[in-house]
C-alpha positions as CSV (number, residue, x, y, z in Angstrom):
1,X,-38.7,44.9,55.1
2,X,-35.1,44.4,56.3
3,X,-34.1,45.4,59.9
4,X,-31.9,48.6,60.3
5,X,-29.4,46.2,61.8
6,X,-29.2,44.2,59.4
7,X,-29.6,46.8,57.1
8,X,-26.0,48.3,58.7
9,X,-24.7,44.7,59.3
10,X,-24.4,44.6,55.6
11,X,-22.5,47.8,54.7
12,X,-20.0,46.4,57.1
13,X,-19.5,43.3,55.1
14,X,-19.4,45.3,52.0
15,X,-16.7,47.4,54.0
16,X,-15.1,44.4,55.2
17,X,-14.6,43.4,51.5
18,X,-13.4,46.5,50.1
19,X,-10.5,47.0,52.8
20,X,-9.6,43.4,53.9
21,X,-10.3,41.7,50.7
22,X,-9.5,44.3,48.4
23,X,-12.8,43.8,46.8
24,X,-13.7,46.0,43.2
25,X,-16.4,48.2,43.0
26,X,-17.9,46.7,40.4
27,X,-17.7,43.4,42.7
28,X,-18.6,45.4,45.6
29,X,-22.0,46.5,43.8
30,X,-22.5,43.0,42.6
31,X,-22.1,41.4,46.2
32,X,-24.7,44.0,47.6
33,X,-27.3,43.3,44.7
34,X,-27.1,39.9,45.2
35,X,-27.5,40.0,48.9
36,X,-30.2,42.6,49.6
37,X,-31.9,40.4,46.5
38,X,-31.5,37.3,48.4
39,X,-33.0,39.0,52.0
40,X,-36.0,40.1,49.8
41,X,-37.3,37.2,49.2
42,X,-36.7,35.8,52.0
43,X,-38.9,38.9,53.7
44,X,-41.4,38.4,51.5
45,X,-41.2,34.4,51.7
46,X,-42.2,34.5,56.0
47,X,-43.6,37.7,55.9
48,X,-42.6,40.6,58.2
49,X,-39.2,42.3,59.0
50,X,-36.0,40.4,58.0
51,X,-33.4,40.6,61.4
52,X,-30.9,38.7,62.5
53,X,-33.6,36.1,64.3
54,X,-35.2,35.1,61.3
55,X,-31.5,35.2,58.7
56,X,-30.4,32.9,61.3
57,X,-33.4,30.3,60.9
58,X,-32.9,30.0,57.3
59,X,-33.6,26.3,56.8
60,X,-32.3,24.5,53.7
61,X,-35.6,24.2,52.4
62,X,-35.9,28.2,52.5
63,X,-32.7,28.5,50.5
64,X,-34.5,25.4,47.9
65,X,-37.3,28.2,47.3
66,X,-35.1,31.1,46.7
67,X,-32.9,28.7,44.6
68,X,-36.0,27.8,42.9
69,X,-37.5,31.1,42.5
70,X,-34.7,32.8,40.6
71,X,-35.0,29.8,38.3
72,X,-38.2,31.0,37.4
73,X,-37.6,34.4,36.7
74,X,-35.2,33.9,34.0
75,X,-31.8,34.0,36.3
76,X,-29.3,31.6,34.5
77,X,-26.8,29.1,36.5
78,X,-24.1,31.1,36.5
79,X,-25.4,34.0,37.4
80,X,-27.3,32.1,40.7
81,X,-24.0,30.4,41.4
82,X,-22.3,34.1,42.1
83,X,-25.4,35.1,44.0
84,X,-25.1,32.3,46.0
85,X,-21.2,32.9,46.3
86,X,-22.2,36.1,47.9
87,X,-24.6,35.1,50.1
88,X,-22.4,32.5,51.6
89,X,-19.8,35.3,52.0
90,X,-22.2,37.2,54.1
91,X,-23.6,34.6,55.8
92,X,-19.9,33.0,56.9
93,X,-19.3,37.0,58.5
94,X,-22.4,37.7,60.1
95,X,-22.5,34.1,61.5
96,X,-18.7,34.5,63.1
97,X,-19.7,38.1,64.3
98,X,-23.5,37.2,65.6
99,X,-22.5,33.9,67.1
100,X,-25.8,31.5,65.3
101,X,-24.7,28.5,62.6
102,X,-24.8,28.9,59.2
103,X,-24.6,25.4,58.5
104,X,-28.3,25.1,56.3
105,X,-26.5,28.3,54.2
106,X,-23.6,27.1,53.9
107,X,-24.2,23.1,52.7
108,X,-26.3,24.6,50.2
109,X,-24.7,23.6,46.5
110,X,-24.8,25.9,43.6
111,X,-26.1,25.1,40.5
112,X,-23.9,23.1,37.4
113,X,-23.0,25.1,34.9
114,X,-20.1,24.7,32.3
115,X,-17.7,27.6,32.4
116,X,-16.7,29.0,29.3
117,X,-13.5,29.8,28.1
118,X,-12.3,32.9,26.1
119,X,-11.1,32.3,22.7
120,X,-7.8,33.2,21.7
121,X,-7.2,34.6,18.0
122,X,-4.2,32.7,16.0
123,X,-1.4,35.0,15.8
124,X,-1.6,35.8,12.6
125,X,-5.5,36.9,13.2
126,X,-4.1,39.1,16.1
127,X,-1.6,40.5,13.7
128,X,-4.2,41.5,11.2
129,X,-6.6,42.6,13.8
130,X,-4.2,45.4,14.6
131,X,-3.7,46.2,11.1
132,X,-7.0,46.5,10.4
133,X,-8.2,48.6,13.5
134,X,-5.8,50.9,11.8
135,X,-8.0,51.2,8.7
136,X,-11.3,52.4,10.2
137,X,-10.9,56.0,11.4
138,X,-11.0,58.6,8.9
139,X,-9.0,61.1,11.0
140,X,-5.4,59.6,11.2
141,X,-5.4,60.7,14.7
142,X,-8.2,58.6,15.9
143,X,-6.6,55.4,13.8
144,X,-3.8,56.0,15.5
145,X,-5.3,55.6,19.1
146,X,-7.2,52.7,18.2
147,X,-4.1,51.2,16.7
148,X,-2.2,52.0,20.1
149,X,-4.7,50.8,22.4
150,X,-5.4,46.9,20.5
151,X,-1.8,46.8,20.6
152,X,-1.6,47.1,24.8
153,X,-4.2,44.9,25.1
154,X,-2.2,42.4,22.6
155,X,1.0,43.3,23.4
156,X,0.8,43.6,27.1
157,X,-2.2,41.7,28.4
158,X,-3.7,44.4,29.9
159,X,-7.7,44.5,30.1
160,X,-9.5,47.4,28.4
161,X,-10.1,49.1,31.8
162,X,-6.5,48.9,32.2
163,X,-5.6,50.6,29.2
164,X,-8.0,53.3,29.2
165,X,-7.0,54.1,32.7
166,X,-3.6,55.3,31.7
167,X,-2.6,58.6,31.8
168,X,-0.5,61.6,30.8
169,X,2.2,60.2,33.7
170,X,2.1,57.3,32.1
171,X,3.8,58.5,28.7
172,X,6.4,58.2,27.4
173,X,5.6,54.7,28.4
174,X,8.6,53.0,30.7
175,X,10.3,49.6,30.4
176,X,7.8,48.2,32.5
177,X,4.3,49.9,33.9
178,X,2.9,49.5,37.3
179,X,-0.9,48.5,36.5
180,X,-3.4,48.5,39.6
181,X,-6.5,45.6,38.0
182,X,-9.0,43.6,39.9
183,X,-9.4,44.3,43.8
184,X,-6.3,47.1,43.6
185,X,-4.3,45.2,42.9
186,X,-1.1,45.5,41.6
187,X,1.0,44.3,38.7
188,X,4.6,45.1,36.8
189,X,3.9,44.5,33.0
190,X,6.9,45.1,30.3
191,X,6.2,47.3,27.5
192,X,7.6,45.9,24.2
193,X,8.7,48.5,21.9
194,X,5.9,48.1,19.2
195,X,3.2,49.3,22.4
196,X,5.4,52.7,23.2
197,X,5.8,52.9,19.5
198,X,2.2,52.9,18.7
199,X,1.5,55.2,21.5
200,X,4.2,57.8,21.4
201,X,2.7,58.1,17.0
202,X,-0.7,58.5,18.5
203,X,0.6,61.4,21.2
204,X,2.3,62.9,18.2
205,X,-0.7,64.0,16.5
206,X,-3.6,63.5,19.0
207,X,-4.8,67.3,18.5
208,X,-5.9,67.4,23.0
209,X,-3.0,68.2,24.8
210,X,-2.3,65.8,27.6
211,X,-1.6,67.0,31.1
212,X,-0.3,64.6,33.7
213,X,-4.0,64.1,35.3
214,X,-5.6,63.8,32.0
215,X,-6.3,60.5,30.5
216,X,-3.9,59.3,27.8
217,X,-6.7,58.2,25.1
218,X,-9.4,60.6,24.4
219,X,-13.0,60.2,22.6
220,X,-13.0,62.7,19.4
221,X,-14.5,65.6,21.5
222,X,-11.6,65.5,24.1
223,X,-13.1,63.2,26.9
224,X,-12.1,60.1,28.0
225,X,-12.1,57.2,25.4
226,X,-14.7,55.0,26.3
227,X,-14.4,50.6,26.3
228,X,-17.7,51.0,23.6
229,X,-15.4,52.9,21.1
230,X,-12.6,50.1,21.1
231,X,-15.6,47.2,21.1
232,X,-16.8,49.0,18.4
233,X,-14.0,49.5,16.4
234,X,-12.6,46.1,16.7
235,X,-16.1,44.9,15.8
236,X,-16.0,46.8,12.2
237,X,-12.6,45.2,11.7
238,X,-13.2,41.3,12.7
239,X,-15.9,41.9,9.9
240,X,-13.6,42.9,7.5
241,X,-11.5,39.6,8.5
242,X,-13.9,37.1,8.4
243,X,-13.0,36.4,12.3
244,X,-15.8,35.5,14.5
245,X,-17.7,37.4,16.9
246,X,-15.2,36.1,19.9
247,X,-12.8,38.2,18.4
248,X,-13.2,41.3,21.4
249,X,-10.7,43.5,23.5
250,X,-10.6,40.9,25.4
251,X,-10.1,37.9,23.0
252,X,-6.6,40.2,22.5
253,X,-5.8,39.8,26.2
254,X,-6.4,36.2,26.3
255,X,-4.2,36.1,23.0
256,X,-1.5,37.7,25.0
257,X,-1.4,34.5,27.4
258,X,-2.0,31.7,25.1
259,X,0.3,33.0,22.7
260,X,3.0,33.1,25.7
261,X,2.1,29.8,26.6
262,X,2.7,28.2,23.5
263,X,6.2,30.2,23.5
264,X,7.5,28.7,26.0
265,X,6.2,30.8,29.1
266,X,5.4,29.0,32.5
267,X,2.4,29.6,34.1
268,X,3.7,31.3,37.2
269,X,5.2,34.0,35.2
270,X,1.6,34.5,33.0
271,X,-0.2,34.6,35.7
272,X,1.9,37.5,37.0
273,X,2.0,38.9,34.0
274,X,-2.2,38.8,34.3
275,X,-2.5,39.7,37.4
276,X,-4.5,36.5,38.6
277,X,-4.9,35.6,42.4
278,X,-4.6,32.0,41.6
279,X,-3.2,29.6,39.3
280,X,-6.2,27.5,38.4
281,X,-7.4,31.0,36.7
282,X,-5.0,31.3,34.7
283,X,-5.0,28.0,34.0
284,X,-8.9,28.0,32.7
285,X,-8.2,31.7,31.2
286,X,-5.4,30.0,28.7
287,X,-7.1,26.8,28.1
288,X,-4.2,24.7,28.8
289,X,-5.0,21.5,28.6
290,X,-4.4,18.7,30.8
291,X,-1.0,16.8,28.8
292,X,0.7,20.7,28.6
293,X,-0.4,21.3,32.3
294,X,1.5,18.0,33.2
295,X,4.8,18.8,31.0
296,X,5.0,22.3,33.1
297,X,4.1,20.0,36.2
298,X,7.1,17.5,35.8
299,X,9.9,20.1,34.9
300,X,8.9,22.4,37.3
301,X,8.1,19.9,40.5
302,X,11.6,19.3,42.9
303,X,10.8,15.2,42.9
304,X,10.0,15.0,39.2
């Protein structure tokens, strides 16, 4: 079993995360899941209760066999790299606020794995995609809110969490919206007209009335839309279109970027716009490849 302390030792992390790092609940749940699974096994792999004596001794070997172990069960190389991520995380905390070294931990290397990259729909595709979301819903009302919330994720970039979070203070939409993504964070992201357009025809005739508090897109029985219903809904229409099953919410999103790329748009400003911590995500989330990276590089760098 594991120790109270350490038990305690990692709620404090997780706390850690959520104020310092501005960590996600979703991540937050992830980090813990991946932790407590990690300090199983190894309480199970030497026997007896897991403390801050034994987590110290961890030996590179030790971290080989739990490598090795969630291999076997089925856990693929990506998913083992973020468990490992998290461990590390841990590990670098409670070694700075314990005082032992981390070194066998921390020197261990995550497994290879090749990241993939969302696909973007040509802008014609994303153009029809829109139309046809518009053609699935018997009840005009419910076209209509589909219709409005492809074109935020299209026309704005926003993820489907994003979107869905909105509310009645969010409408009629502004110039620009304030979206809190990822971590809490924070973002400014300009409406173009054919977003508050398609929203302002849904509110029109969306038959729930909308208080400030309550949330902008509603399911057909008056409760919050849910991500399944747009998923769903865009999956009908990619059929239709011929477009492959890469063509999600989030394809539109990606869309959004690559589309401003290919306009023109720096990759500061996009990742901005995206609300990305660091460049080189946005620079794998729009595919850019390496001669267009190194165009941007030589009109933007002072020496160039």
């Amino acid at each position: 079993m594991i120790s109270a302390a350490l038990t305690q030792a990692l709620q404090l992390w997780l706390d850690h995360q959520r104020a310092l790092a501005g960590a996600a609940e979703n991540t937050l749940k992830a980090y813990q899941t991946d932790v407590l699974g990690f300090l199983s096994f190894m309480t199970q792999h030497h026997g007896g209760t897991q403390g801050f004596g034994p987590i110290a001794a961890v030996t590179v070997r030790d971290m080989r066999s739990w490598m090795a172990h969630e291999r076997a069960r089925g856990v693929g190389a990506r998913s083992l790299a973020r468990s490992l991520s998290a461990v590390k995380s841990f590990y670098r905390w409670l070694a700075a606020r314990e005082g032992f070294e981390p070194t066998a931990i921390l020197s261990t290397r995550a497994p290879k794995f090749q990241r993939k990259l969302p696909r973007p729909l040509a802008e014609e595709a994303a153009s029809a995609m829109i139309d046809a979301v518009d053609l699935q819903a018997r009840a005009p009302w419910v076209a209509a809110r589909d219709t409005a919330v492809v074109t935020l994720l299209y026309g704005c970039g926003l993820r489907i969490s994003e979107a869905l979070g909105l509310t009645g203070a969010d409408v009629p939409l502004p110039a620009v919206l304030r979206i809190r993504g990822k971590g809490d964070k924070e973002r400014i992201v300009p409406v173009i007209d054919a977003a508050r357009d398609a929203v302002d025809r849904y509110r029109a005739i969306c038959p729930y009335p909308g208080t400030a508090n309550d949330p902008l897109f509603r399911a057909v029985r008056g409760g919050p839309l849910a991500p399944r219903a747009v998923q769903k809904v865009m999956e009908q229409a990619r059929m239709q279109l011929g477009l492959p099953a890469t063509a999600t919410p989030h394809a539109l999103r990606h869309s959004f970027a690559t589309h401003l790329l290919t306009a023109g748009g720096d990759l500061r400003s996009i990742q901005e716009l995206l609300g990305h911590a660091s460049l080189s995500t946005t620079q794998a989330y729009t595919a850019v490849d390496a001669a267009r990276l190194m165009d941007v590089y030589d009109k933007a760098h002072p020496k160039a």
